[in-house]
N, C-alpha and C positions, 0 to 999 in steps of 0.2 A: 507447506500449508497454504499460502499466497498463492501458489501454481494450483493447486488442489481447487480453491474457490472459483480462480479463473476459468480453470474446466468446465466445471458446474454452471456458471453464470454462461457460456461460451454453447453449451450443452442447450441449456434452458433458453435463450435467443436463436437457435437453431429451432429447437420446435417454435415457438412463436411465432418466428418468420413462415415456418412451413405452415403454418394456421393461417396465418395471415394473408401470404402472399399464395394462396392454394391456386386461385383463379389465373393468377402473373407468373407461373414459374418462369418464366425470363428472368422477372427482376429481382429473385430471389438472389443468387451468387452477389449481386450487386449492392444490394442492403447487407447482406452477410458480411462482405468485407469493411462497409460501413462501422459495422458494430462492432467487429474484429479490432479495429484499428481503436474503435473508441474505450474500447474495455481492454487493450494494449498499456494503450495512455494512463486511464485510473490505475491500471496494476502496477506498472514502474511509478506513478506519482505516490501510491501506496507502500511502496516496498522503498523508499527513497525516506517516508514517515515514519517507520517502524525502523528502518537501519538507525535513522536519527534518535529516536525514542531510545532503541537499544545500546546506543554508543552514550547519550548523557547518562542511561542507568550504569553502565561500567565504569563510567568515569568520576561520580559522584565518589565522594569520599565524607565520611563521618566520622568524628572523632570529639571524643569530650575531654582531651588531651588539653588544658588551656596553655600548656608552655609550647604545642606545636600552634594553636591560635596565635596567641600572642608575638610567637617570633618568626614565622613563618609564612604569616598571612597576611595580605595588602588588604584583603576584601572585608573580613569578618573583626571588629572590633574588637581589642583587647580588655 
């Protein structure tokens, strides 16, 4: 899903530039790999937040168990 957006966003910065830089095709390759690299960055800093988000939702635990509270737990008060 993450790779999917990248695309799309990767996609969409592809035409822009070709709008943009209509007049410069020289400079086009050159900003492209710009963006490339910058929408690289956010996608691993992205995929680094959602691993994390996903690892605390696994690892959360719940329980209205008060003798697993109580005897088991440094953190939650008995």
């Amino acid at each position: 899903m993450l790779q999917d957006i990248y695309s799309q966003l990767e996609h969409l910065a592809s035409q822009i530039c070709d709008k943009v830089f209509m007049r410069f095709p020289s400079l086009r390759p050159e900003i492209m790999d710009i963006v490339c690299q910058i929408l690289q960055a956010e996608r691993d800093r992205a995929r680094d937040i959602v691993e994390a988000i996903i690892d605390s939702e696994q690892n959360y635990l719940f329980t209205n168990d008060t003798d697993y509270k109580e005897n088991r737990s440094s953190i939650v008060a008995g």
